[in-house]
N, C-alpha and C positions, 0 to 999 in steps of 0.2 A: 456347613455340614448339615446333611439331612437328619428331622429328630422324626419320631416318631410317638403317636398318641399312643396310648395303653390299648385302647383296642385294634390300630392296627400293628402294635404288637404283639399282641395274644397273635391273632390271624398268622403272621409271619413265623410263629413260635411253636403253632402245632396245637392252642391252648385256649380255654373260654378267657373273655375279658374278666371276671371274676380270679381267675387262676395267677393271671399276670397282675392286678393289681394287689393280689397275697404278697406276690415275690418283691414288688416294690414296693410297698409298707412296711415288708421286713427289711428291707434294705441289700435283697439280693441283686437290685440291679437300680441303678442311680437314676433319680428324675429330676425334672426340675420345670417350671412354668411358663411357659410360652407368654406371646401378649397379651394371647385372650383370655391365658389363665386358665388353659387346659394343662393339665398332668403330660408332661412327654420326657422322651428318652433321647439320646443322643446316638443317630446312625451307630459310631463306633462301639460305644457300650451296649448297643443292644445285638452287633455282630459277634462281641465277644461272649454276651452273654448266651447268646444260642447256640455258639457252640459248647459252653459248659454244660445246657439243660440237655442237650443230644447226647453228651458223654456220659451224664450223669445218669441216664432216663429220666429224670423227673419229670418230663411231659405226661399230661393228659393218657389215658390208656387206650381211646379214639381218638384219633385225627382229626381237626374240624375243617378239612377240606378234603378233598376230590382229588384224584390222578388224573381225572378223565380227560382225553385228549392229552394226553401224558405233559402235560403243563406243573410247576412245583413252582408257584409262588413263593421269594424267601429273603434273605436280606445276602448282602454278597459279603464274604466273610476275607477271602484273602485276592488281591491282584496280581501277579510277578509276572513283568514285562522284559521282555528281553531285546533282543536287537531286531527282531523280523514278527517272534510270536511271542505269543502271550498266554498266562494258565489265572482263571478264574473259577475260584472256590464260592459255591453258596448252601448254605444253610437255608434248608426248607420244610419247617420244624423237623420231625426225627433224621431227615435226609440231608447228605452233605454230597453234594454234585459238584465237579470240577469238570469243568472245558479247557479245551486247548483251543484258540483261535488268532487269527493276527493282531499285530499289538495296535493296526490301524482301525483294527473295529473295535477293539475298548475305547482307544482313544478319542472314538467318533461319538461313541454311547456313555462316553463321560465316564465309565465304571470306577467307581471308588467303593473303599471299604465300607460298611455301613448303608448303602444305596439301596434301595427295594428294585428285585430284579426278577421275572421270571426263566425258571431253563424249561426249554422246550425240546422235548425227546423225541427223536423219530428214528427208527434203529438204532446205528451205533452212534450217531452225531447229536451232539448235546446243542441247542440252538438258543442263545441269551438273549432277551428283550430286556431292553429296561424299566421299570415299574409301570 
């Protein structure tokens, strides 16, 4: 399972590395130490946990990123695969973006819950790159 540093989960989250290290000091979102002995989170509990901070607003009141090139850096929150296609949810701090695509291209792009993934917007077609 993919973990995540505190600052790149702030980034993912919408939030300053200060912001996100609040939340895990209090214990709103579980960590634990890597080998080196940095602070990090675990893909899944930080999928979960972005989407509680988007329901709740508790994010930052500015964004600390950019739309531009209509790109939403974010952690991918739900997969459900079915027999031909496939629906991918991601949280990209206050945004929650869902694709429909075939289930041969998750499975290509490895998409799992917890994953760092960007959606890439160009009209109505949501386009997911992996981290």
């Amino acid at each position: 399972m993919q973990s995540y540093t505190i600052g790149q989960a702030a980034r993912l989250l919408g939030v300053s590395p200060d912001t996100a290290r609040r939340w895990a000091d209090a214990g709103r979102v579980a960590t634990h130490r890597d080998e080196a002995g940095r602070r990090v989170i675990d893909g899944r509990d930080l999928a979960a946990f972005s989407i509680e901070v988007a329901q709740s607003g508790s994010g930052e009141d500015e964004p600390s990123y950019t739309t531009a090139r209509n790109a939403f850096p974010g952690i991918v929150t739900a997969v459900k695969l079915g027999d031909v296609a496939a629906q991918v949810e991601i949280q990209a701090g206050p945004h929650r973006l869902v694709s429909l695509l075939t289930r041969e291209a998750v499975e290509e792009l490895g998409l799992e819950v917890g994953m760092q993934a960007t959606a890439r917007v160009k009209s109505t077609s949501v386009h997911i790159d992996r981290g």
